[in-house]
C-alpha positions as CSV (number, residue, x, y, z in Angstrom):
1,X,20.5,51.9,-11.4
2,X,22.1,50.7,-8.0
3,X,22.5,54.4,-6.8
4,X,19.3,55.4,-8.0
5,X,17.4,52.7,-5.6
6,X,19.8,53.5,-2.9
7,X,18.5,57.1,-3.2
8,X,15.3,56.4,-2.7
9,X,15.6,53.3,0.1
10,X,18.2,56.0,1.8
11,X,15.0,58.4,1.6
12,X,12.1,56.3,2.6
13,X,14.0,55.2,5.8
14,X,15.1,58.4,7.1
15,X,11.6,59.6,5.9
16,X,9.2,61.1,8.9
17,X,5.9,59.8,9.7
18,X,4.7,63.1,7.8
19,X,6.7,63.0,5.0
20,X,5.6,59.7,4.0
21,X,3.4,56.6,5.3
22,X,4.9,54.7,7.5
23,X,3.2,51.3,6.5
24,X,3.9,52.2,2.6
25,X,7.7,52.6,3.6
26,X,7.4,49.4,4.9
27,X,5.9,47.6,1.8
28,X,7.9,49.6,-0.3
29,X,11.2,48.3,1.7
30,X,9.2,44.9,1.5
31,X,8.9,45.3,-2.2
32,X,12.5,45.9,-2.6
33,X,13.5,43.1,-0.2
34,X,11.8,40.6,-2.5
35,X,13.0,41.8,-6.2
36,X,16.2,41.2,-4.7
37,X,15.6,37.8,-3.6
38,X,14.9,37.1,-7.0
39,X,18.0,38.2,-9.0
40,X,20.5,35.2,-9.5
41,X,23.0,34.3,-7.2
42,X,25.9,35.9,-9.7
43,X,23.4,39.2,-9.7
44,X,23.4,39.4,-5.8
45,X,27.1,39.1,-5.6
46,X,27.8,41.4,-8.1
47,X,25.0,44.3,-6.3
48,X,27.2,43.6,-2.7
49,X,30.1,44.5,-4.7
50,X,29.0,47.8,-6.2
51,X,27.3,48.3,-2.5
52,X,30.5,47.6,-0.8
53,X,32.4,49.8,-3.2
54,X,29.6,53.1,-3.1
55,X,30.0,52.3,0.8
56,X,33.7,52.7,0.7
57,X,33.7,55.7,-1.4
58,X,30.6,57.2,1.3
59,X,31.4,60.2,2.7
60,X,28.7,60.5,5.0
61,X,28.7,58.1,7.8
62,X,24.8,57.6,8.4
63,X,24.1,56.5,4.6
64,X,27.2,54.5,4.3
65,X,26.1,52.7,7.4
66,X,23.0,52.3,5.2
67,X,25.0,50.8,2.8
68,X,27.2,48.6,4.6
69,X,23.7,47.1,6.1
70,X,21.8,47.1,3.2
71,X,23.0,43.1,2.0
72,X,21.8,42.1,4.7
73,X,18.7,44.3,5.8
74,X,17.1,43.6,2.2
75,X,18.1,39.7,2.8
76,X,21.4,39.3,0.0
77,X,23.5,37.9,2.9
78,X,22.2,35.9,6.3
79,X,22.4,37.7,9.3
80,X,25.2,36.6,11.4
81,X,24.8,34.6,14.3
C-alpha cells in the first residue's frame, strides 16, 4: 500500500501543469499530508521505516530523494532547525 501511494505522490509532483492541475496536486498532496497526521504514533514510525528502507533499496536518485523527504514533506517528522 506504501509503494502504491508513493507512485502516485512520486507522479503528481513531477506532474506538468498540463498533465494535471496544479492546485488539485496541491490538495491532493494536502490530502495525503493530513491522513498521515492521523495514523498513530507506532503507524508513523513504522511508514518512515518501510520509507527509509524503499529509499535505500531506490535506484533512481530523483524518487529516492522523494523518499528520503517524504517524512518530513508530508509532516511525519519536524523539519529540522
Amino acid at each position: 500500500m506504501a509503494e502504491a501511494l508513493v507512485d502516485v505522490l512520486w507522479f503528481i509532483d513531477g506532474s506538468e501543469d498540463e498533465q494535471m492541475d496544479q492546485d488539485d496536486a496541491v490538495k491532493v498532496m494536502e490530502g495525503v499530508a493530513h491522513v498521515v497526521s492521523t495514523l498513530s504514533s507506532d503507524q508513523q514510525q513504522e511508514l518512515i521505516a518501510l520509507l527509509g528502507e524503499m529509499a535505500a533499496a531506490e535506484t533512481n536518485p530523483a524518487r529516492r530523494e522523494f523518499l528520503e523527504e517524504f517524512p518530513e514533506g508530508f509532516g511525519l517528522i519536524d523539519e529540522l532547525s
